[in-house]
N, C-alpha and C positions, 0 to 999 in steps of 0.2 A: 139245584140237584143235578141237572147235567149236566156241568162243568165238572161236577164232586166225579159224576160217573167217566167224563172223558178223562179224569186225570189218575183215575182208580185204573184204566185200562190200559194207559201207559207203562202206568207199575206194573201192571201184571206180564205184558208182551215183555219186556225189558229183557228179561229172563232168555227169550226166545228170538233178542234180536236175531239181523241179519247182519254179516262183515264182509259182504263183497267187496265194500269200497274202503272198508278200515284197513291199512296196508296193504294197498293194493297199488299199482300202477295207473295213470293216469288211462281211462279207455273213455270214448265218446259214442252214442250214436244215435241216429236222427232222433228217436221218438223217447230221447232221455229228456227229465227233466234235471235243471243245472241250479244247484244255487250261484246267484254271482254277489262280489263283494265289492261294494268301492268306498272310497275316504273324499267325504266334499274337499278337506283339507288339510294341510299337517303331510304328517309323516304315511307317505303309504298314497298320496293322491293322483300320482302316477299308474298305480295300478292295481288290477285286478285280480283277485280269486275265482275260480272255480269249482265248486266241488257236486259230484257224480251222484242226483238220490236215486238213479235207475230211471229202469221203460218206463214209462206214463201210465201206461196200462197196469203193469201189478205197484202200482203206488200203496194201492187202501189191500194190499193185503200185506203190506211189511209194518216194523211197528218195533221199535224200540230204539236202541243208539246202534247207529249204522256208522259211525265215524268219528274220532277226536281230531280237529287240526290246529290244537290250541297253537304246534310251532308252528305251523303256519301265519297263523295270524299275528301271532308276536314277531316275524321276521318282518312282514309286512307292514305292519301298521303299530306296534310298539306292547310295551311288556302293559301297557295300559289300555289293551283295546279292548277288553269286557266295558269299560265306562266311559267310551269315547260315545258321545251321541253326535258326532259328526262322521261316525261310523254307520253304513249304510249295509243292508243286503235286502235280496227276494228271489224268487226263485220264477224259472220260465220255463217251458217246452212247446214244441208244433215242430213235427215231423215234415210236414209239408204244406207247400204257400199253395198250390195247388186249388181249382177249386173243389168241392164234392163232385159235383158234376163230370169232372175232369179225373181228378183222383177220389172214387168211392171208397176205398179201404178194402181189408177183408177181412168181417169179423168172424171169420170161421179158423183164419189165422190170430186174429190181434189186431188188425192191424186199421185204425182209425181211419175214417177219413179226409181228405187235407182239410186243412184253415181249423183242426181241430186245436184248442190252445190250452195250456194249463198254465195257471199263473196266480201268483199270493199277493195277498192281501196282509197288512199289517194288523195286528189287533192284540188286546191285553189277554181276552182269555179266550182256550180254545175253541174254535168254531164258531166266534161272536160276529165276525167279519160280514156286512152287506152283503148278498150276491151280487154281483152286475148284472148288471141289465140283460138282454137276450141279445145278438149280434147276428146282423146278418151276413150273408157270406162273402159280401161285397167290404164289409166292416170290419169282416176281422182278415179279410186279404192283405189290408194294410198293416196290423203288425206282425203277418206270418211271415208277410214280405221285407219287414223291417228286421225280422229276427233272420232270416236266409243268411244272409250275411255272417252272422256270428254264429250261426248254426255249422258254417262250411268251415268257418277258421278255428270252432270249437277243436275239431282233431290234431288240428295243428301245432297247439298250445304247450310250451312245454312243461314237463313236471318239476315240479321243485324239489327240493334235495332231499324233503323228508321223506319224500317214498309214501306219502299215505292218501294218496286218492286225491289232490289237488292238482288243477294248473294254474297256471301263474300266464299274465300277460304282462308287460313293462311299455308306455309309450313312447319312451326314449329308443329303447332297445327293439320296439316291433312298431314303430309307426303307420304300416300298410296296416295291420292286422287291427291296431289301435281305433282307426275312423266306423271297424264294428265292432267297437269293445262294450263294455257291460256300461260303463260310463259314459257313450254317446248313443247308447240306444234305450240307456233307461237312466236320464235325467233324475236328480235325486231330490228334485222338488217339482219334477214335470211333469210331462205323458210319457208316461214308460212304453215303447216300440211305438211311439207314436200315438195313438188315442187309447190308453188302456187306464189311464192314471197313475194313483200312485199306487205301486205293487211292493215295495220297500220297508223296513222295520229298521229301527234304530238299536243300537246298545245301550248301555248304560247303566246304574245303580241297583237295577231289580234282580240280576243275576241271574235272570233269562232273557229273552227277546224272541218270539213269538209271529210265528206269519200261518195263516191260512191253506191252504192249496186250493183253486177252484176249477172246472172245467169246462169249458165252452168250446160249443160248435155250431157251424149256424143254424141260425131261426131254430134254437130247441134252449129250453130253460137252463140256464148258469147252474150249475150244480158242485156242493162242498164236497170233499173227498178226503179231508184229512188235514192236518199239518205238520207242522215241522219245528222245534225249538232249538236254541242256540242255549248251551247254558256257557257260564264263565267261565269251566277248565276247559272249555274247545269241544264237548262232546256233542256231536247231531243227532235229537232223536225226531222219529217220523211216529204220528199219532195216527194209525187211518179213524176214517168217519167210523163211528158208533157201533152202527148196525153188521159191518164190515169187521170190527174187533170182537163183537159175543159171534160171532159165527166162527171167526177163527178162536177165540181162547175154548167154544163148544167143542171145537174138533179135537181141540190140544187134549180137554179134558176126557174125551172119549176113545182118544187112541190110547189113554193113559189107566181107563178103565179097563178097556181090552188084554191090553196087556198086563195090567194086572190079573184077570180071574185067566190068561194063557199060562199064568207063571205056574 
């Protein structure tokens, strides 16, 4: 039954997505979370996508299709890559490697405090996925520190021709930029930024492919927040967690009451 209701809540935001990043120009910054894309092999193994799902912080209150890059992915990796299972993605963020201690945040702005991390998890149905474990701060410095790297070259990245929220990195073509690309910091059968596991989902014959979102900061419990699905024409939609979706479709439906007995 709560799978029936997370997938009943998708349809319903859908309506209400958001399109900052559908047609949009490539933008980056620290406390996004990024999907990244790579091909074990074949055509496309060379390189990388990325695409923009926003701050980390308003993750679980967005929630329908925020973007198509199906040409994207057909330039990259072939008219065949809804069924490539040698076709990889997952999605990362941490603003700062920083420790808490060092960088507390400010939640009166937004604004996390370092070594806080958000990262997916593969799974078939929504929100099925393990939590990890709890990390201490010492724990999770090593993949905040592993992502620094790809965090600072993320702006740098260029847009690709279709103009819709993607960048593209080439290792031929960027080999400095390549040594922190999505492909040597998140290994597609390893530890992903180095002890995180696998964070990764495949393509293939189902006509979705499905990851998690989870959050973590130290020594405080891993907590779900939502996910994210890839369907076969290229559309990205974002599912927030549960409780986070009847609070927003309550308000959709209340400013909708209002304005009705205003009319």
């Amino acid at each position: 039954m709560k799978n029936k209701h997370l997938n009943l809540f998708a349809a319903l935001l859908a309506p209400f997505a958001l399109s900052s990043q559908a047609g949009a120009a490539w933008t980056f910054n620290a406390p996004d979370i990024v999907l990244g894309f790579q091909a074990s092999a074949g055509q496309g193994s060379t390189t990388n996508l990325f695409f923009n799902l926003g701050n980390s912080v308003n993750f679980n209150v967005n929630g329908g299709v925020v973007g198509n890059i199906n040409a994207d992915l057909t330039t990259a990796f072939g008219m065949g890559w809804a069924g490539r299972t040698d076709l990889f993605f997952g999605a990362f963020g941490n603003r700062s490697n920083l420790s808490p201690g060092t960088d507390p945040g400010d939640p009166s702005m937004g604004i996390e405090p370092g070594r806080t991390v958000y990262l997916s998890k593969p799974t078939v149905i929504i929100g099925a996925s393990a939590l990890n474990p709890t990390f201490t701060s010492g724990s999770l410095g090593i993949p905040a520190s592993a992502y620094a790297g790809l965090r600072t070259n993320l702006p740098q990245f260029s847009e690709t021709v279709e103009a819709d929220g993607v960048s593209s990195i080439n290792q031929t073509a960027n080999p400095v930029f390549w040594a922190n690309s999505w492909t040597v910091r998140v290994p597609f059968a390893g530890q992903a930024f180095t002890n995180l596991g696998i964070i990764q989902q495949t393509f293939g014959p189902a006509g979705v492919a499905t990851i998690d979102i989870q959050r973590m900061t130290p020594s405080v419990a891993t907590t779900y927040i939502g996910s994210v699905q890839i369907f076969d024409n290229g559309d990205i939609a974002m599912v927030p967690e549960p409780s986070t979706s009847l609070l927003g479709a309550a308000a959709i439906s209340i400013l909708a009451f209002r304005r009705r007995r205003n009319a």
